[in-house]
C-alpha positions in Angstrom: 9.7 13.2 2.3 12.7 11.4 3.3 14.8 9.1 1.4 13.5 6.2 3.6 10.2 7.4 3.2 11.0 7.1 -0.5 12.2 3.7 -0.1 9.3 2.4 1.8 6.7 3.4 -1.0 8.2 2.2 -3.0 8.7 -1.5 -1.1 4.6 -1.0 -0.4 4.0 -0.4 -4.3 6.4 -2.9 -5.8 4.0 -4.7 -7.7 2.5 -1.4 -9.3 6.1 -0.5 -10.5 6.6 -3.8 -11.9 3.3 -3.9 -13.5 4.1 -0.7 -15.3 7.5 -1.4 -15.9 6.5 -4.9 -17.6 3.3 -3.1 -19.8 5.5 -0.4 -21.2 8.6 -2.7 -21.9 5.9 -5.4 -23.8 4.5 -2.3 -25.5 7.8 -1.2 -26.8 8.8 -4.8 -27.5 5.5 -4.8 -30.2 6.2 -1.4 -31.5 9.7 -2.2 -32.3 9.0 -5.8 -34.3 6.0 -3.6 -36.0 8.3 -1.7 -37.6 9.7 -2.4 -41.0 14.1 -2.7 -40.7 15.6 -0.1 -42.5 18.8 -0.6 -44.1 21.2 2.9 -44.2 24.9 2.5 -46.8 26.9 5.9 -47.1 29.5 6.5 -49.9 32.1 8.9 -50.3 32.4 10.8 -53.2 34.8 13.2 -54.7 33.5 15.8 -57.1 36.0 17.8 -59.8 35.1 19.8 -62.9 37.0 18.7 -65.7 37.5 21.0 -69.3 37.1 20.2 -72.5 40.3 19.2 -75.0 41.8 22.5 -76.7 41.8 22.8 -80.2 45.4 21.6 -80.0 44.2 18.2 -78.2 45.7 19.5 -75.3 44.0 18.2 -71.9 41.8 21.0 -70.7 42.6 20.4 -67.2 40.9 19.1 -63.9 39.4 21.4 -61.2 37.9 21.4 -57.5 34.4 21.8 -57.4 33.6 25.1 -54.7 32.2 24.8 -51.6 29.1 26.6 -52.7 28.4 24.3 -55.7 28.6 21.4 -53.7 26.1 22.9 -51.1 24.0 22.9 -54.1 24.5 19.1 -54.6 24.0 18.4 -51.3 20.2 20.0 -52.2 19.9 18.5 -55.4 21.0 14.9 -54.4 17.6 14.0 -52.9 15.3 15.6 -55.3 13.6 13.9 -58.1 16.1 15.1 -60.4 18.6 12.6 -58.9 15.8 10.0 -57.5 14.4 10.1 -60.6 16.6 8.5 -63.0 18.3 6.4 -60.2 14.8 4.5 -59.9 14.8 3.7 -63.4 18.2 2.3 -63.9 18.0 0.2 -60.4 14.6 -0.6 -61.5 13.5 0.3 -58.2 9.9 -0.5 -56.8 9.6 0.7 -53.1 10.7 4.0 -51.8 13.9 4.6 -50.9 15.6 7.4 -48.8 18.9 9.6 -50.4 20.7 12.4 -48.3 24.0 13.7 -48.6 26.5 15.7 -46.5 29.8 17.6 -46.5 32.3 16.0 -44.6 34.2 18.5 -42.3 34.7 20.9 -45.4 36.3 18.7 -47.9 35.6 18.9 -51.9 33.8 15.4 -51.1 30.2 14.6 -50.4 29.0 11.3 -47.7 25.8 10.4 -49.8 23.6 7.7 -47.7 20.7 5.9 -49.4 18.3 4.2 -46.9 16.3 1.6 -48.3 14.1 -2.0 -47.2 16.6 -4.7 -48.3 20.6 -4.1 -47.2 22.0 -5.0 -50.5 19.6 -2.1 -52.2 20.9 0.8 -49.8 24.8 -0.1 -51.4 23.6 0.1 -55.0 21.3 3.0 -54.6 24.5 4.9 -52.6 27.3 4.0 -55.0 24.9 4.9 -57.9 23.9 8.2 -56.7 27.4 9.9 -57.5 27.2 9.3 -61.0 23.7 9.9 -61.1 24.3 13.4 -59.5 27.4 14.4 -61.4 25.3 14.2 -65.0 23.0 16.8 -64.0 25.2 19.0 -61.7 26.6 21.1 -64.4 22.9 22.5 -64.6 22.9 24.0 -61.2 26.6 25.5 -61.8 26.3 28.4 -64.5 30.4 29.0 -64.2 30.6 25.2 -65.3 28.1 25.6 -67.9 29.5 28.4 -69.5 32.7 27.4 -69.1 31.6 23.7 -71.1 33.6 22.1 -67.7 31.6 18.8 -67.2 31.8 17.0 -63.4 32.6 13.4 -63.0 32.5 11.6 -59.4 34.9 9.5 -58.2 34.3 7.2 -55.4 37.0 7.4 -52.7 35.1 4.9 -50.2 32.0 2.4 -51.8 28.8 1.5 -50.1 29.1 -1.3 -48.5 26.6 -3.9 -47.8 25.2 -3.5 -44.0 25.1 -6.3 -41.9 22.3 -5.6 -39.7 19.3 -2.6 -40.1 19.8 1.0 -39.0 16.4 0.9 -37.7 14.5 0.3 -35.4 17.3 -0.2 -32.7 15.9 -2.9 -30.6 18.0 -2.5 -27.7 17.7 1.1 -27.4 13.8 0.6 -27.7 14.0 -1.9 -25.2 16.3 0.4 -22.7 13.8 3.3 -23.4 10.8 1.2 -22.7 12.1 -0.4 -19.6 13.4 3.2 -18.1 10.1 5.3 -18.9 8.1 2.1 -17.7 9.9 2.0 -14.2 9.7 6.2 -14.4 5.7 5.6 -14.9 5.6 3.2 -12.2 7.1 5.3 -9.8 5.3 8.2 -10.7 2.0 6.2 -10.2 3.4 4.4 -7.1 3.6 7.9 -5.5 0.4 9.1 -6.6 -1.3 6.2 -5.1 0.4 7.2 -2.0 -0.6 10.4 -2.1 -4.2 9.7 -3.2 -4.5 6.7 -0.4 -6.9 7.4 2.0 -6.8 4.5 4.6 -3.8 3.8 7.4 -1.1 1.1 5.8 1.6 1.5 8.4 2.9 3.1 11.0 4.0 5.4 9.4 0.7 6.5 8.0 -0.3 6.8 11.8 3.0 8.8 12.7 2.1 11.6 9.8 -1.2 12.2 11.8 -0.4 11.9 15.4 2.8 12.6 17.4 1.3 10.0 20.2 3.2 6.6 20.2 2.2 3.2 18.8 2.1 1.1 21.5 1.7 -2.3 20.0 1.5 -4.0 16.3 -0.5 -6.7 16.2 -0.4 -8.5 13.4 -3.8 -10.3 11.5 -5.1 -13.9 12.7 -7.6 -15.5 10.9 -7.8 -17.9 13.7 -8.1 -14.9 16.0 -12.0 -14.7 13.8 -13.0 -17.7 15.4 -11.2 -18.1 18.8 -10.7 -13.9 19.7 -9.3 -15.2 23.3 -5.6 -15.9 21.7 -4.4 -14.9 24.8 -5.5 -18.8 25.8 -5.9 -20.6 22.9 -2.1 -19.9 21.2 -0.5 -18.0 24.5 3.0 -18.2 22.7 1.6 -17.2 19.1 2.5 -14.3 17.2 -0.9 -12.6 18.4 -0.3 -13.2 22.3 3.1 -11.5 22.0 1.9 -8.5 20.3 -0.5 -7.8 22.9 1.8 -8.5 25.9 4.7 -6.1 24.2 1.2 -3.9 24.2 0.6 -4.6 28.0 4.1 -3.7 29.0 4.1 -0.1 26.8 0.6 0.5 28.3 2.2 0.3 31.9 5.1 2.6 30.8 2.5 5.1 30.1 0.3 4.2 33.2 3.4 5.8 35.2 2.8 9.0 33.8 -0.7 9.2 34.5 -1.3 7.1 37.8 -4.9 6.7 37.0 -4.1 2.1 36.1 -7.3 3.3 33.8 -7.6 3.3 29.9 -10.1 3.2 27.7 -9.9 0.9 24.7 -12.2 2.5 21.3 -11.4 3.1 17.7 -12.2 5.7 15.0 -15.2 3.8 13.5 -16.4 -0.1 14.1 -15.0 -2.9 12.9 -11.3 -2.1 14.3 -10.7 -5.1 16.3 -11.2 -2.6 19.7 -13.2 -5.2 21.6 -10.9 -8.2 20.8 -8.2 -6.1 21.8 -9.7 -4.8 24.9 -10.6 -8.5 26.2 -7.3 -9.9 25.5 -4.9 -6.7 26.8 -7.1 -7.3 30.3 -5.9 -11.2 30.3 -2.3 -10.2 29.4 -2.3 -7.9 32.4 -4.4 -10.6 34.9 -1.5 -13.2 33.2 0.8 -10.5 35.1 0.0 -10.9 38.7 -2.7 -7.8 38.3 -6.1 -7.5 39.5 -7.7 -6.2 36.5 -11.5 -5.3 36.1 -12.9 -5.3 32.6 -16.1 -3.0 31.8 -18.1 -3.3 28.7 -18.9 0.4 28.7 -20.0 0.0 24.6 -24.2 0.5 25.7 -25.1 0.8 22.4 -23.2 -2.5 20.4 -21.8 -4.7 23.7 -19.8 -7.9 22.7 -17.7 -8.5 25.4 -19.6 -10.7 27.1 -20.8 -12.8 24.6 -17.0 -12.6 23.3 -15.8 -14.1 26.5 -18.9 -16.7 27.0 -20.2 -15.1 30.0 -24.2 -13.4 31.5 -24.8 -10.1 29.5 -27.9 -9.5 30.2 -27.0 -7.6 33.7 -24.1 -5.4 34.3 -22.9 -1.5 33.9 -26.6 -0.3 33.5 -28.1 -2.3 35.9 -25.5 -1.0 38.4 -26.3 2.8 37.2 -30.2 2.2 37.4 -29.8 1.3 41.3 -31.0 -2.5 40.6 -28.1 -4.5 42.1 -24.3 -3.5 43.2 -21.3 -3.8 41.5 -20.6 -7.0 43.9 -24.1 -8.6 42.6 -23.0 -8.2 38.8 -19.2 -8.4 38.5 -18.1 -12.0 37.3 -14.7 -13.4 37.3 -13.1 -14.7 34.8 -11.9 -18.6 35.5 -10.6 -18.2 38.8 -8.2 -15.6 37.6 -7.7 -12.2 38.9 -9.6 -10.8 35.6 -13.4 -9.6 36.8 -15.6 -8.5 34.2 -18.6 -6.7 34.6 -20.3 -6.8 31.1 -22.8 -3.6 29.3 -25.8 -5.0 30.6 -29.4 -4.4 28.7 -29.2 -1.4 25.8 -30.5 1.7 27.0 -32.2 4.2 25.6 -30.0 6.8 26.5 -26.5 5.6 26.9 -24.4 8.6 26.2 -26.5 10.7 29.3 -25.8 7.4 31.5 -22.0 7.4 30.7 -21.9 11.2 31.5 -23.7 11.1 34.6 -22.7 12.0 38.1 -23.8 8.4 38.7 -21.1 6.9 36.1 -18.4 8.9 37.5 -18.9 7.6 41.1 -19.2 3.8 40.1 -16.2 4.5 38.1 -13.9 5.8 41.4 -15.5 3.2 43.3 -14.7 0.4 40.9 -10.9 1.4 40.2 -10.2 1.5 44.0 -11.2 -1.8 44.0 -8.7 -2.6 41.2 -5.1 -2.6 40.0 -6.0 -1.5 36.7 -9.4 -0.5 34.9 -9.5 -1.8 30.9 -12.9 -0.2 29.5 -14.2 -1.1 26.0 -15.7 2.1 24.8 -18.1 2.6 21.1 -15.9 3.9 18.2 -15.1 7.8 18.8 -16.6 9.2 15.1 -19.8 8.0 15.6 -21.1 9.0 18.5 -19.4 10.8 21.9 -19.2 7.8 24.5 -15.7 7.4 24.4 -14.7 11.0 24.5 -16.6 10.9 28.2 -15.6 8.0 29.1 -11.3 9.0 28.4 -11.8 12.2 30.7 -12.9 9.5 33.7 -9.7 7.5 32.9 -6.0 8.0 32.3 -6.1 7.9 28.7 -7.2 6.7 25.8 -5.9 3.9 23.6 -6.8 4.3 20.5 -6.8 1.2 18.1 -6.4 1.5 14.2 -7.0 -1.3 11.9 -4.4 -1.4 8.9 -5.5 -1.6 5.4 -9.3 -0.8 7.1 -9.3 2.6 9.1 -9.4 5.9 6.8 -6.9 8.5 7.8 -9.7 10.7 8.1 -12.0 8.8 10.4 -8.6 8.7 12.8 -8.0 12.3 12.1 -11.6 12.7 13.2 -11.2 11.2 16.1 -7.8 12.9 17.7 -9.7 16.0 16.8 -13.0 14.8 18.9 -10.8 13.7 21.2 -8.5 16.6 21.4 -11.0 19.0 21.8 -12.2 18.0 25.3 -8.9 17.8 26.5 -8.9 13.9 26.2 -5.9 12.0 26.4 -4.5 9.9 23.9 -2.4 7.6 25.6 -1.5 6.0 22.2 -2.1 3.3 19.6 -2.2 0.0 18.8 -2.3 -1.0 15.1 -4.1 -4.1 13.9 -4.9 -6.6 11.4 -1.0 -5.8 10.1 -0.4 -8.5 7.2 2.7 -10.4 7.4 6.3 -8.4 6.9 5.5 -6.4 10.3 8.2 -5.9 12.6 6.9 -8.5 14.6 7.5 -10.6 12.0 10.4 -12.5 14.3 8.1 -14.0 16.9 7.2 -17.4 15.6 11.1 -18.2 16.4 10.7 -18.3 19.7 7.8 -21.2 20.1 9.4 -22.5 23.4 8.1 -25.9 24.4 5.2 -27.7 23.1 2.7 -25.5 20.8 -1.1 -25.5 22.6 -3.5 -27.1 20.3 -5.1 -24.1 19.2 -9.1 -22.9 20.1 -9.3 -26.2 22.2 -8.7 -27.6 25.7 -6.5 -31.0 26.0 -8.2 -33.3 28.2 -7.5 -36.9 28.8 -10.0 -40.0 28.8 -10.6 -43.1 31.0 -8.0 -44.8 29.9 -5.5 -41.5 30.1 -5.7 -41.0 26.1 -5.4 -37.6 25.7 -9.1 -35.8 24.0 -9.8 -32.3 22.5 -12.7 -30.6 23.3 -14.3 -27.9 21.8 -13.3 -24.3 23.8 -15.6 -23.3 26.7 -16.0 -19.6 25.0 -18.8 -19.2 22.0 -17.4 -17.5 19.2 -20.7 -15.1 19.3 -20.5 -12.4 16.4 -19.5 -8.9 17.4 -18.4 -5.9 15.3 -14.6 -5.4 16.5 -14.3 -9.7 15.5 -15.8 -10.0 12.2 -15.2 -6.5 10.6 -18.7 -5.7 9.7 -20.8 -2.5 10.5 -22.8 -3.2 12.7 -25.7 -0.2 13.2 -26.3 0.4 17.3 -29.4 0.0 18.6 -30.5 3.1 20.5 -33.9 2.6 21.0 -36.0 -0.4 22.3 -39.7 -0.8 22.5 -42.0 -1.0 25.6 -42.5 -5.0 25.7 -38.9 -5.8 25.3 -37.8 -3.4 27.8 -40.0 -4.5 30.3 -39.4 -8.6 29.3 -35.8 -7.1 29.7 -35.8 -5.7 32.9 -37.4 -9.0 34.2 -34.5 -11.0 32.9 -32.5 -8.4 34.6 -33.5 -8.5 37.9 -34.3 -12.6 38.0 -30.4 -12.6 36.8 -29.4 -10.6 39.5 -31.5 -12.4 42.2 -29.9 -15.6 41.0 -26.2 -14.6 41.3 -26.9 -13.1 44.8 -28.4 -16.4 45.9 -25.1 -18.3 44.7 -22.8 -15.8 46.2 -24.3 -15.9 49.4 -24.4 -20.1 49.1 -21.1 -19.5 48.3 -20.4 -17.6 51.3 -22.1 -19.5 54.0 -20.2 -22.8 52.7 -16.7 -20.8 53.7 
């Protein structure tokens, strides 16, 4: 992992950092005001053995306690033979704490008394000297036998401390903070580790070295109006998926096929949406673009776009009418679409026919470039037959949504037939992408969005609603949807009716059409 890498997890999983940084901290915080302050006063205390008068009344003389008696004293001083009596002069109630120490060597001892209340510590340390000297001539037989008593002297008094030894709130509070923010990075990277869906491109990069060819970043109002490409032409949306058009060319001179299919990993990837609106990018362009709603089992596209779904691809493919007969155009533009058609029974066998692969040739000779929305790879094998009739395959990924490995899944299905992956194109990215920038450049007046500006008799200007139902489809609202292979006797037959009067009806027009010119 790089450092950037770092870096970038840790941006993602701020707020698990903080949270964990804030808990700990708060924890420590109440764990430090639980405690009871402790109050610690230390006083140094010189030790010497003094001798009794001669019989003369001579002094007897003053000597240096050893280094090995006053290790002694340095044991005695906090057992109850010193504890003892000093809680019965001090009149002492609560426990107290009594150590002592040899500083650096010296014929002194540092004795430090720890108690609740400041001003007890000092008299508990400056009595403990005294206290101690009574009874140290019974752990030293060479002063006992010799009658030498020991008397301390204090060389630095106990004074009273102004604030407790304990707890240390600041050094609580560092250690809280710093093993909260260690925690929280410690989780932050586990949750990296143990995330199983695609966040980023960079997610996407650790599983494929193909190229991302667009980011397009999430629109609610893409939910209810998918055809951003005409309802908010200078949004956010409409940008991403023209930067998408022009990388898709880039890779079109490679291949030479002006053919891709558009699919995902599993539904609800935005694949359809995408599909429709990359094909009016590339018609925006100058392009004759043709449009096919290859998806047999869950089609959307036409009811997506508002246009007849009821013939199309399969009527073609079951001999009933001609590609001419069934292929609609899209506003006078130079987008045609020829939409799924009724669900068959057997679509993967129809896509994989000899039958498919001819009407495929014959349609992108008739066409600049060839857009084809294809079922979700995992599922079932449609798009892996349709990519080897194309140029490639791009593969779309929604972010926070697809599971690294349903895309995993996918490469490998497609990678196994030799399919090409021309690339991808990440959706659904929540704000902070690196397309971030493009509400800057709002040129002009803004469209009113998902509606058409008309103006009334008296040249008031209207809004209407737009022309296109928002029909519900898979790739638009997110949700599963199950594919219907199979459909009984009666509605195929009632289907097949509606099929060919369709098709009967828009060869009428186009021949009215044609003996008008």
């Amino acid at each position: 992992m790089q450092f950037r890498e770092f870096l970038a997890i840790l941006g993602r999983r701020w707020l698990t950092i903080a949270a964990s940084t804030l808990i700990v901290l708060a924890a420590a915080a109440a764990a430090t005001l639980s405690i009871p302050p402790t109050y610690t006063a230390t006083a140094r205390v010189f030790f010497s053995a003094e001798s009794p008068e001669t019989e003369d009344g001579a002094d007897g003389g003053t000597y240096v306690i050893t280094s090995s008696d006053l290790t002694t004293y340095v044991e005695v001083v906090s057992s109850p033979v010193v504890r003892d009596p000093l809680r019965t002069d001090l009149g002492l109630t609560e426990g107290f704490g009594l150590a002592a120490s040899i500083p650096g060597g010296s014929p002194m001892l540092d004795i430090t008394a720890t108690a609740g209340d400041a001003a007890t510590a000092a008299e508990i340390a400056n009595a403990a000297g005294p206290t101690l000297a009574e009874v140290a001539g019974d752990f030293s037989p060479l002063l006992a036998n010799a009658g030498q008593s020991v008397t301390a002297t204090a060389l630095s008094p106990a004074r009273i401390p102004g604030s407790p030894s304990s707890p240390d709130i600041e050094r609580n509070l560092l250690l809280g903070a710093l093993t909260g923010l260690m925690l929280g990075v410690g989780l932050a990277l586990a949750r990296q580790g143990l995330d199983t869906k695609v966040r980023s491109e960079s997610d996407i990069k650790a599983l494929s070295d193909r190229p991302i060819l667009g980011v397009v970043p999430f629109s609610r109002a893409s939910r209810q109006d998918p055809l951003v490409m005409e309802t908010d032409p200078h949004g956010p949306h409409a940008e991403a998926l023209r930067r998408l058009r022009t990388n898709l060319l880039f890779v079109d001179v490679t291949t030479r096929k002006h053919s891709f299919v558009v699919t995902s990993a599993v539904p609800g990837e935005g694949k359809t949406t995408t599909a429709v609106n990359l094909a009016l990018a590339m018609a925006d362009a100058g392009s004759r673009v043709l449009l096919v709603d290859a998806d047999l089992r869950n089609p959307s596209v036409a009811s997506t776009m508002g246009l007849e779904g009821s013939v199309g691809l399969t009527t073609i493919l079951l001999g009933r009418a001609t590609a001419d007969d069934v292929v609609q155009r899209w506003k006078g533009t130079s987008l045609q679409v020829l939409p799924a058609g009724q669900i068959p029974p057997n679509p993967s066998e129809l896509l994989g026919s000899e039958a498919m692969a001819t009407l495929f040739r014959e349609l992108s000779a008739k066409a600049d470039f060839v857009i084809v929305d294809s079922p979700p790879v995992v599922p079932v094998i449609d798009a892996v037959l349709l990519t080897r009739l194309t140029g490639g395959a791009l593969l779309v990924v929604g972010a926070n949504r697809t599971r690294k490995r349903h895309v995993s899944s996918a490469l490998e299905a497609l990678e196994t037939v030799g399919a090409p992956v021309s690339g991808f194109s990440l959706n659904m990215v929540q704000g902070g992408s690196r397309d971030g920038y493009y509400g800057y450049h709002r040129y002009g007046s803004r469209p009113t969005e998902g509606r058409t500006v008309t103006t009334d008799e008296k040249g008031e200007p209207t809004t209407t609603p737009p022309l296109h139902p928002s029909a519900s489809g898979d790739d638009r609202t997110g949700r599963d949807a199950t594919p219907d292979l199979h459909r009984g006797g009666e509605t195929q037959n009632r289907q097949s009716a509606d099929a060919k009067h369709a098709v009967e009806e828009m060869a009428a027009s186009r021949r009215r059409g044609r003996g008008r010119s």
